[in-house]
MIDOSE-1310 file (N, C-alpha, C; in nm, 2 decimals, decimal comma, always signed):
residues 190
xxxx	-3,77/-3,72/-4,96/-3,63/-3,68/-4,96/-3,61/-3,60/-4,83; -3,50/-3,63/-4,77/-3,49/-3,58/-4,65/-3,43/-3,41/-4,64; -3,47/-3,33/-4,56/-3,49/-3,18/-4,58/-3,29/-3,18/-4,52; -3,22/-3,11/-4,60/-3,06/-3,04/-4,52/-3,05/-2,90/-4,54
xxxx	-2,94/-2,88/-4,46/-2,96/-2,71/-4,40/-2,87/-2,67/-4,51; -2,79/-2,60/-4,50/-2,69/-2,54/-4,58/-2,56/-2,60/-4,58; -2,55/-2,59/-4,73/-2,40/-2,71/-4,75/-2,30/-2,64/-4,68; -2,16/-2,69/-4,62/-2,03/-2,62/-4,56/-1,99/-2,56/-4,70
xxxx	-1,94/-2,45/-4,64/-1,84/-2,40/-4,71/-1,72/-2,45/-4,71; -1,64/-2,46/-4,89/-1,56/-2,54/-4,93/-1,42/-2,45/-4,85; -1,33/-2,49/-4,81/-1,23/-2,46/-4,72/-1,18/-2,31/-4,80; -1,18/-2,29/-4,97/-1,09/-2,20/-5,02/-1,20/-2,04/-4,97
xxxx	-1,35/-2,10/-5,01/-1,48/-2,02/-5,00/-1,47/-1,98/-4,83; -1,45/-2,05/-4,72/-1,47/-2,03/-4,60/-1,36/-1,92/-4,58; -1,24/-1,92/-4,57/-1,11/-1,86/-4,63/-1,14/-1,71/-4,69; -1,22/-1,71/-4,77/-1,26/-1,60/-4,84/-1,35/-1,53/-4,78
xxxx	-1,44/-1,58/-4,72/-1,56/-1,52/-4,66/-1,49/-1,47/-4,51; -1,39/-1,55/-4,45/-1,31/-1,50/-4,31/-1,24/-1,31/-4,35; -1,16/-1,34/-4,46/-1,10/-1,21/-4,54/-1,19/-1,12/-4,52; -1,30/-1,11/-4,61/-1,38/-1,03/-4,61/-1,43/-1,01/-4,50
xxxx	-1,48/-1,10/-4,42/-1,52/-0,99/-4,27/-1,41/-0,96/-4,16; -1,31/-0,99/-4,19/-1,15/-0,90/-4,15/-1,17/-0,77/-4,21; -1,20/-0,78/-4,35/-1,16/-0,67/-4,37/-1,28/-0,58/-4,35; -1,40/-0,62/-4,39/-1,48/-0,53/-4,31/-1,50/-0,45/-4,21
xxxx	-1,44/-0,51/-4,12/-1,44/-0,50/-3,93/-1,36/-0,36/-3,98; -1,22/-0,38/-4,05/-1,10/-0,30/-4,05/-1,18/-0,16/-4,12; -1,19/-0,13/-4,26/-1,30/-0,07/-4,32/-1,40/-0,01/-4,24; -1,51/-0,02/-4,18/-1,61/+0,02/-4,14/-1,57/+0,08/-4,01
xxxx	-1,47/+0,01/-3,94/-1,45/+0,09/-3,80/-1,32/+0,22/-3,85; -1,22/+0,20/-3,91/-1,14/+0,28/-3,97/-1,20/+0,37/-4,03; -1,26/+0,38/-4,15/-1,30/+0,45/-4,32/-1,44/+0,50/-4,26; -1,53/+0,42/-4,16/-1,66/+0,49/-4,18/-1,75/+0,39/-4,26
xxxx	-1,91/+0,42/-4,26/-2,04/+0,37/-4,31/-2,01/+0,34/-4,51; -1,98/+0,41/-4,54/-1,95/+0,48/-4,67/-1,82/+0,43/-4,75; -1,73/+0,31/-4,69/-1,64/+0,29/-4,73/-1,71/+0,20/-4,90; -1,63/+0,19/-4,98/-1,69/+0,11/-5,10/-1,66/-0,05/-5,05
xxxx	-1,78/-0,10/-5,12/-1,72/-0,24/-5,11/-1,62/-0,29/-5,17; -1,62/-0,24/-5,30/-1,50/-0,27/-5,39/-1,41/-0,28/-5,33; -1,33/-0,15/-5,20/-1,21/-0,14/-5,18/-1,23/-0,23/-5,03; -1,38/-0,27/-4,98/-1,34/-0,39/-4,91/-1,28/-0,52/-4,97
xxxx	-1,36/-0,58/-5,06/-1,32/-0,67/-5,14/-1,17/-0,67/-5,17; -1,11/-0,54/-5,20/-0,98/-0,54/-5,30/-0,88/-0,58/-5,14; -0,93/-0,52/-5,05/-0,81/-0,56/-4,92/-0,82/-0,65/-4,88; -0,94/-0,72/-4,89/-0,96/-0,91/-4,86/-0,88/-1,00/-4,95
xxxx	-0,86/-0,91/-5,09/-0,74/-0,96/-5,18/-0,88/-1,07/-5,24; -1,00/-1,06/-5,26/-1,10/-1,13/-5,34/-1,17/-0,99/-5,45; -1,22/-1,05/-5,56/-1,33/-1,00/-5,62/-1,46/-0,96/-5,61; -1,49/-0,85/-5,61/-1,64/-0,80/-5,57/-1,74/-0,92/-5,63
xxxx	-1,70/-0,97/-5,69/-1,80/-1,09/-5,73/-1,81/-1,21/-5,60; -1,69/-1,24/-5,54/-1,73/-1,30/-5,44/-1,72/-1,25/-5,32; -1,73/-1,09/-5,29/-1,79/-1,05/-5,22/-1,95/-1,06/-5,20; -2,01/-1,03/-5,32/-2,16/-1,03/-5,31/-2,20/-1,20/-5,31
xxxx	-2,14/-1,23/-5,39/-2,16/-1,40/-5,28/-2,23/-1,44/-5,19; -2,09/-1,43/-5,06/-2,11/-1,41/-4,96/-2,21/-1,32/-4,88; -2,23/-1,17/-4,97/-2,31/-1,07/-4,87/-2,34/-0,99/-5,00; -2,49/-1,03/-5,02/-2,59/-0,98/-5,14/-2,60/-0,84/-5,07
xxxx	-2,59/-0,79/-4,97/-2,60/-0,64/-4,95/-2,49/-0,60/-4,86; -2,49/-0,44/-4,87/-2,40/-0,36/-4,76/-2,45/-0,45/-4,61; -2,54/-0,45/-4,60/-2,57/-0,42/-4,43/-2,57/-0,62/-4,45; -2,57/-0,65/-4,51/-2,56/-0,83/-4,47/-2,39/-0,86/-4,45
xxxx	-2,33/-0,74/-4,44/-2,19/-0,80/-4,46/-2,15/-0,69/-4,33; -2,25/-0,57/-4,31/-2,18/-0,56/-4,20/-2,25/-0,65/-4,08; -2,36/-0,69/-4,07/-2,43/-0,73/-3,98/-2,31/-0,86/-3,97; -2,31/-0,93/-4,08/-2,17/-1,02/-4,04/-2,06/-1,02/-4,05
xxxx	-2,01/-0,92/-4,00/-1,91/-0,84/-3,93/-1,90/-0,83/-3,82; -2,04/-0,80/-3,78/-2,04/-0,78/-3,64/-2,06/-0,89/-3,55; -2,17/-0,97/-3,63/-2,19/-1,11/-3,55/-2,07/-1,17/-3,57; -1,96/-1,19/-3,65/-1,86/-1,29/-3,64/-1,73/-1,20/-3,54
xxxx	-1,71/-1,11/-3,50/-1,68/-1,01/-3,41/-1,71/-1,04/-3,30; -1,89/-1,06/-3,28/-1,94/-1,12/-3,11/-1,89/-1,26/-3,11; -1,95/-1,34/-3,20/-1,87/-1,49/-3,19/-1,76/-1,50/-3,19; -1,65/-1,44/-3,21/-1,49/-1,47/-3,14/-1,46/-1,43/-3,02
xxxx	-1,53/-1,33/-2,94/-1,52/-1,24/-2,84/-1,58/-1,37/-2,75; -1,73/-1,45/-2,77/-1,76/-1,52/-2,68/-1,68/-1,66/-2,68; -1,67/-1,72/-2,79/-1,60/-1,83/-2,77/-1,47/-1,82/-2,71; -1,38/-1,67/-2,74/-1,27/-1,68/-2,66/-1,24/-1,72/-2,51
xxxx	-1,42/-1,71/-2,45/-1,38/-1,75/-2,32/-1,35/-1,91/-2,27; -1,38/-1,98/-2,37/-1,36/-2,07/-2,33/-1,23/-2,14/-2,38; -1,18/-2,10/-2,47/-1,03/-2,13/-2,50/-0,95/-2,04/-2,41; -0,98/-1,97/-2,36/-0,89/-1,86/-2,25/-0,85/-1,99/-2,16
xxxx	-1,01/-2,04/-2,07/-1,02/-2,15/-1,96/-0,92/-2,25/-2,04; -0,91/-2,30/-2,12/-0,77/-2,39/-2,21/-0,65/-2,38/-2,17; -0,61/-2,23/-2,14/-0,51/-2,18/-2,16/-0,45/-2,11/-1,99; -0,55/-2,07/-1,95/-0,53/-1,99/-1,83/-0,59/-2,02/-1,67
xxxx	-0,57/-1,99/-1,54/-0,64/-1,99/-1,45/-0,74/-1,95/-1,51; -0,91/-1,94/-1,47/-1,00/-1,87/-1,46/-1,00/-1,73/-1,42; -0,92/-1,69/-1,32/-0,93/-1,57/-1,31/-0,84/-1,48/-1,36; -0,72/-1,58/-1,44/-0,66/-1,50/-1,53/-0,74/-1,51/-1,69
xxxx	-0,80/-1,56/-1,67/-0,88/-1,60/-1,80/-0,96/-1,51/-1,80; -1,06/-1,46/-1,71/-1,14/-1,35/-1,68/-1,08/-1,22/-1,75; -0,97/-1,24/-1,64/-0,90/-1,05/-1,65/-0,85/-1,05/-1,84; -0,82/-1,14/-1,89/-0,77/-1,13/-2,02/-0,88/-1,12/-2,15
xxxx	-1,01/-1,19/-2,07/-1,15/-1,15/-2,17/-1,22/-1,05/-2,15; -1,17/-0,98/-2,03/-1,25/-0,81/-2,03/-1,15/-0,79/-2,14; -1,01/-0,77/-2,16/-0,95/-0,67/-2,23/-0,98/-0,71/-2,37; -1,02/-0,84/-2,40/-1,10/-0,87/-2,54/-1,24/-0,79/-2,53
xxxx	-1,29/-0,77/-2,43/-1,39/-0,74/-2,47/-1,42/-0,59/-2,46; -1,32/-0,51/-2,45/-1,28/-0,37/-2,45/-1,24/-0,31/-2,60; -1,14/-0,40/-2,61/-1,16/-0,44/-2,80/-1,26/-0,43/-2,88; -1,32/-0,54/-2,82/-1,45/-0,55/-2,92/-1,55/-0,44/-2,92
xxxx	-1,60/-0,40/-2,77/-1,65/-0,26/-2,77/-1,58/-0,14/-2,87; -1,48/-0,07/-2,88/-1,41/-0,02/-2,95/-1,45/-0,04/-3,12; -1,43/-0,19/-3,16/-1,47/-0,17/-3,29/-1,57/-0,17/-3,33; -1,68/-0,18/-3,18/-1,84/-0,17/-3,24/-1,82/-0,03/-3,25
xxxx	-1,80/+0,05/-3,16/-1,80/+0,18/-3,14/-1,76/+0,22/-3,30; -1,65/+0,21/-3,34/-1,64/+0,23/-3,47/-1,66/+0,23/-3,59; -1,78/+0,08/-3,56/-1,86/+0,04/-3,69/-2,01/+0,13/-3,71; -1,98/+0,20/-3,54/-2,13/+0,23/-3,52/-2,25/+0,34/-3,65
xxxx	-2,20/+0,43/-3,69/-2,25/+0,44/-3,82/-2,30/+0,32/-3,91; -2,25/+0,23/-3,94/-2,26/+0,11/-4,07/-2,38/+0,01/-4,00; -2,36/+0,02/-3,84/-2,49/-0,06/-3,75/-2,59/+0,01/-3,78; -2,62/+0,12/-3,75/-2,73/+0,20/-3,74/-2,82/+0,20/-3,90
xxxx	-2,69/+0,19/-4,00/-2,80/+0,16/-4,10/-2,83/+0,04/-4,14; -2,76/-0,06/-4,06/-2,83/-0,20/-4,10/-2,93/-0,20/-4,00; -2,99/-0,17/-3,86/-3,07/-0,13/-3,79/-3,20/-0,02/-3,88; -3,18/+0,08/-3,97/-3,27/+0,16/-4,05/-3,33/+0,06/-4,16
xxxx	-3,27/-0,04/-4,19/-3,27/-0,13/-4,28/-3,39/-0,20/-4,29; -3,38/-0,25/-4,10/-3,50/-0,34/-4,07/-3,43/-0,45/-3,94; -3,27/-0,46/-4,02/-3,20/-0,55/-3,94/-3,14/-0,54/-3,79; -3,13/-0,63/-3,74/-3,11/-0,60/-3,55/-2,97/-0,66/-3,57
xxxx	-2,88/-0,62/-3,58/-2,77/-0,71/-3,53/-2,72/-0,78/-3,40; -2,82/-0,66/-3,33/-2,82/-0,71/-3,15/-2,88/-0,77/-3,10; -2,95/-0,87/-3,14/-3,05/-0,97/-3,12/-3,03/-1,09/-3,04; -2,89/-1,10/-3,08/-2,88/-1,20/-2,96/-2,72/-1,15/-2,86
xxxx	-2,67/-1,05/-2,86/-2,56/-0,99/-2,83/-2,54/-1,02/-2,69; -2,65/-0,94/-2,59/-2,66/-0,93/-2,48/-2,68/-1,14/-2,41; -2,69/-1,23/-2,46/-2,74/-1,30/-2,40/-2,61/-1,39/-2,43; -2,54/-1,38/-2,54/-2,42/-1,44/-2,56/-2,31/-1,44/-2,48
xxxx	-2,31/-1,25/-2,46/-2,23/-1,22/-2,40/-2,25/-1,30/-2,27; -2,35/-1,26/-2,19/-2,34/-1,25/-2,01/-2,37/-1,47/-2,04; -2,36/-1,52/-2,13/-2,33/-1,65/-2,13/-2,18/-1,70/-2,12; -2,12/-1,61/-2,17/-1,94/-1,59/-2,20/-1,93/-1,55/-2,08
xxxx	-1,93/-1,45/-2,04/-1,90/-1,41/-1,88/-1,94/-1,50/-1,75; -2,09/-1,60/-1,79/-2,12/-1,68/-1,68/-2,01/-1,82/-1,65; -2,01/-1,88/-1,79/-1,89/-1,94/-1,84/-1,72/-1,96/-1,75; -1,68/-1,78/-1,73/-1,56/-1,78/-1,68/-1,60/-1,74/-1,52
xxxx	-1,70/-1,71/-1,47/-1,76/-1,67/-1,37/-1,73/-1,83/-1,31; -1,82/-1,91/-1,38/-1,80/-2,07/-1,29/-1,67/-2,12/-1,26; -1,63/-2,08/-1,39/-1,47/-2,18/-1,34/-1,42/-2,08/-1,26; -1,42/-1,98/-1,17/-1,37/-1,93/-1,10/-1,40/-1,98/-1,01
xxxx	-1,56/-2,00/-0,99/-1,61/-2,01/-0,85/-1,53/-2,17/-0,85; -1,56/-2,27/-0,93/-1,50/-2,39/-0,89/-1,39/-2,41/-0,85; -1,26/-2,29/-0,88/-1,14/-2,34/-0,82/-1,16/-2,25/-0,69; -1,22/-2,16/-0,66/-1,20/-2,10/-0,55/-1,11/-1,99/-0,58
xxxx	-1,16/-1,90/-0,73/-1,05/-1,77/-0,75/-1,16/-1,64/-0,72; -1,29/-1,68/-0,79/-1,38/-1,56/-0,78/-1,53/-1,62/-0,70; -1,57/-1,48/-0,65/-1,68/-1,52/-0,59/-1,81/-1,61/-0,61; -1,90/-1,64/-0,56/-2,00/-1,69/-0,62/-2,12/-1,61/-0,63
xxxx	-2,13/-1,52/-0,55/-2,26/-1,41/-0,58/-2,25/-1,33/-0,67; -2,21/-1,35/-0,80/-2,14/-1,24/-0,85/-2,28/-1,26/-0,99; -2,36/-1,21/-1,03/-2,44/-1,17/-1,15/-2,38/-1,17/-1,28; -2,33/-1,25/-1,41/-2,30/-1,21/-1,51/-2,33/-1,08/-1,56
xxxx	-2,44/-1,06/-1,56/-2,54/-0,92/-1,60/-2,46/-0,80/-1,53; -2,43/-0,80/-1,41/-2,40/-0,70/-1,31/-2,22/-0,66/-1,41; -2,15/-0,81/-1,43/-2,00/-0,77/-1,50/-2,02/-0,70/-1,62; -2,09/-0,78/-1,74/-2,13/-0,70/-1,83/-2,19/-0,54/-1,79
xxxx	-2,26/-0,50/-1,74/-2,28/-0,38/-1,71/-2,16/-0,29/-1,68; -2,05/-0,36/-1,57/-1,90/-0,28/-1,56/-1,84/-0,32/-1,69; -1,81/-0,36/-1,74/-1,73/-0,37/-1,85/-1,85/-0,24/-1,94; -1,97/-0,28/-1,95/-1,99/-0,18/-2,06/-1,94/-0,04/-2,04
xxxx	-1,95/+0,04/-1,90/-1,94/+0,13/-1,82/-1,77/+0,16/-1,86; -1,70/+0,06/-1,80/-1,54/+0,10/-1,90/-1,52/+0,15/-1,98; -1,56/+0,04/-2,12/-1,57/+0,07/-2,24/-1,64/+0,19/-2,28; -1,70/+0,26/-2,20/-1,76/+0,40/-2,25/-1,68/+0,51/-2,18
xxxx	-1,61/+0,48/-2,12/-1,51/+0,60/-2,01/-1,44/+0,59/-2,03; -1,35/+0,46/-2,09/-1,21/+0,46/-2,12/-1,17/+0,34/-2,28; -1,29/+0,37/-2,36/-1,27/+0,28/-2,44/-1,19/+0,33/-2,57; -1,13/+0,43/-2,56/-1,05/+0,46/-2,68/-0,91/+0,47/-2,69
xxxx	-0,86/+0,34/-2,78/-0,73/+0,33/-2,78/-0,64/+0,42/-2,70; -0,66/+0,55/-2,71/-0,56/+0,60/-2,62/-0,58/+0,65/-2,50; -0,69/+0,57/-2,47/-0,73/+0,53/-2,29/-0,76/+0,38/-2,24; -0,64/+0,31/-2,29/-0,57/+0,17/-2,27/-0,55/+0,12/-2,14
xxxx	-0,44/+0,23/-2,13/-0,40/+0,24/-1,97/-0,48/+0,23/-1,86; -0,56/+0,37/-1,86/-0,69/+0,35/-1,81/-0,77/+0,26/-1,82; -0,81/+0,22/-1,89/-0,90/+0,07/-1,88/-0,86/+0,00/-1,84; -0,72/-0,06/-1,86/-0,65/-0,14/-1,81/-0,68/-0,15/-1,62
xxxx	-0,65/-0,02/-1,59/-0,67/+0,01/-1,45/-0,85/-0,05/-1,39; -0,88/+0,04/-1,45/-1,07/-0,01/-1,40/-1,08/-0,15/-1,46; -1,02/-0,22/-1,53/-1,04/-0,36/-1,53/-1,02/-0,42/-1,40; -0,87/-0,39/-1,37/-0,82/-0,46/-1,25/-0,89/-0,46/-1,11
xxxx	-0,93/-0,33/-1,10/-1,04/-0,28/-1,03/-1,16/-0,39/-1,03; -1,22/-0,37/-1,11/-1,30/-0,44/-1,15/-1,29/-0,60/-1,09; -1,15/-0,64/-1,17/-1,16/-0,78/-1,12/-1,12/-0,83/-0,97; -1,07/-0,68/-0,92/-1,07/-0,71/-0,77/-1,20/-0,76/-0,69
xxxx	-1,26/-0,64/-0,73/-1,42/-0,68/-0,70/-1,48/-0,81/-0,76; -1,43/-0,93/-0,80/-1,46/-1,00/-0,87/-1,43/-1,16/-0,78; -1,30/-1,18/-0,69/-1,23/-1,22/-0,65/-1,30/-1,26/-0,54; -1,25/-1,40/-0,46/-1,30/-1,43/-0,38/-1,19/-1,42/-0,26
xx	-1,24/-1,41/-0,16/-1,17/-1,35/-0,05/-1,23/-1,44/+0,08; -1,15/-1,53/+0,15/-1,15/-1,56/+0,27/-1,18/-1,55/+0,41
């Protein structure tokens, strides 16, 4: 008999499980470590029965929270490239990813105990990311918008640097600024 991985989720169940880590994200960065699951479940508009379902523990639900958080943040870069120049594409996935910083920052309690747990949720964080950024880095260099010596690793480092100086909603503006900055230094120049 031949070995299969895990069946798809049935469209209503996929649906359900999206809710739930919406509303988690919302919950744990809002409410704190400590929020109940119940009243996650209740604002997914599901039953704590198919909450644990999906996520037999606290920290399996925040850990996938967070991983489904990283995986929209990376894939965005390449539906940006769909949609935008590359280097407008660039400048519009730092400000996702200033976002995304922000509601780690606010989950950060609920990480640390899935990290006491045993679990790493950052395991593969760092490599996704500076793959997302290498990503919009090329199509830049290919049309001739951004440089080519430019290090994924070195952007991620500025953007992390942002996100710690100006990463709180009501230092938008400012981010906004050291982005630009940022993607000046980014640009290719003649």
């Amino acid at each position: 008999m031949p070995a299969t991985g895990p069946r798809p989720l049935r469209a209503d169940a996929r649906r359900n499980r999206d809710r739930l880590l919406d509303a988690a994200v919302r919950a744990f960065s809002q409410l704190g470590p400590d929020v109940t699951l119940d009243a996650i479940a209740k604002d997914a508009g599901v039953g704590i029965g198919t909450l644990y379902r999906h996520f037999p523990t606290r920290e399996a639900l925040v850990e996938a929270a967070y991983r489904n958080e990283l995986a929209r943040l990376c894939e965005a870069a390449a539906d940006l490239l769909e949609k935008l120049p590359p280097d407008q594409a660039a400048r519009t996935w730092m400000d996702h990813f200033v976002d995304y910083m922000t509601t780690k920052r606010g989950m950060a309690d609920a990480l640390r105990a899935v990290i006491a747990s045993g679990g790493n949720p950052f395991s593969e964080s760092r490599d996704r990311l500076t793959d997302a950024i290498a990503t919009l880095l090329k199509a830049g260099v290919a049309t001739g918008t951004l440089r080519a010596d430019i290090e994924p690793a070195d952007v991620l480092a500025g953007l992390g640097g942002i996100s710690l100086t100006a990463g709180e909603p009501s230092q938008r503006d400012q981010a906004g600024r050291l982005l630009d900055l940022l993607m000046d230094g980014l640009r290719y120049r003649a």
